[in-house]
N, C-alpha and C positions, 0 to 999 in steps of 0.2 A: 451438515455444516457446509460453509461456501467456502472460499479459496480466496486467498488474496495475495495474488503472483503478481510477481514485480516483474513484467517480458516487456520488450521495447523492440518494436518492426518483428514481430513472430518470434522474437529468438530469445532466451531468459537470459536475465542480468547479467549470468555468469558465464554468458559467450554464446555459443552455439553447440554446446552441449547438450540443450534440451534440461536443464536443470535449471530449477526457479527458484525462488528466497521467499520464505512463507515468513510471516508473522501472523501470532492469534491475538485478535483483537475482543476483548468482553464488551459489549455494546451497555452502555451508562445513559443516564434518562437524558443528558445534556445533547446526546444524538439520535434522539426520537423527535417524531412530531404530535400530532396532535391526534394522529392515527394509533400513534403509539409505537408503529414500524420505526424502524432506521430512513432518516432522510436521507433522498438520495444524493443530496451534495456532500455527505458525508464520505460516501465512495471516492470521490476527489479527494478531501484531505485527507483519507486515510491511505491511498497512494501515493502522496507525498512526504507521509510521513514513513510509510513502505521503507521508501526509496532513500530519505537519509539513513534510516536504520542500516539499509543493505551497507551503503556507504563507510560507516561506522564501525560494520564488523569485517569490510574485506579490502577498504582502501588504509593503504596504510597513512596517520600522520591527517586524514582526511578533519579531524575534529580541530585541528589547530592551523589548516590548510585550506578549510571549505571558505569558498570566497576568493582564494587569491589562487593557489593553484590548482584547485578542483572545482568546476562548474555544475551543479546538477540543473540540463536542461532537457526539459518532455516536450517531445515535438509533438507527440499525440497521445492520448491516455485513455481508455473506452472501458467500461464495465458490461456486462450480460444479467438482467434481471433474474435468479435463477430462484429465489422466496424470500417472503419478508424476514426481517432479524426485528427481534423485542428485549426490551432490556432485560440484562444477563444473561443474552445468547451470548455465545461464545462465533467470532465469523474469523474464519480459517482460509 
């Protein structure tokens, strides 16, 4: 399986701990292509949706807050090709 760590400037969401925020994602035919693999624009928004999840479970107040006083902004976001995902893989 792959990983889908939510780290921002080398360091994981939850500081400089070295500790990341996983969520498992089941890949559904609406994010395959024509190859059948998972697109790779999918890697983007499934990082963003990472990233409010992490939000959601460790900012307090953030679900009736997001917008006014909590901003979520990514100055940079990169993925690593590491193998294709097909629908019903599970990507971790």
């Amino acid at each position: 399986m792959g990983s889908m760590l939510l780290q921002q400037n080398g360091a994981s969401a939850t500081g400089n701990s070295g500790r990341s925020y996983e969520h498992d994602v089941r890949v559904t035919f609406c994010m395959t292509n024509a190859e059948g693999n998972v697109n790779h624009h999918e890697y983007a928004w499934l990082f963003g949706m990472v990233r409010e999840l992490f939000a959601l479970d460790y900012i307090p107040d953030f679900r009736t807050e997001a917008g006014r006083e909590y901003l979520l902004k990514t100055r940079s976001a990169a993925y690593e090709y590491v193998k294709d995902f097909y629908f019903g893989d599970v990507i971790r």
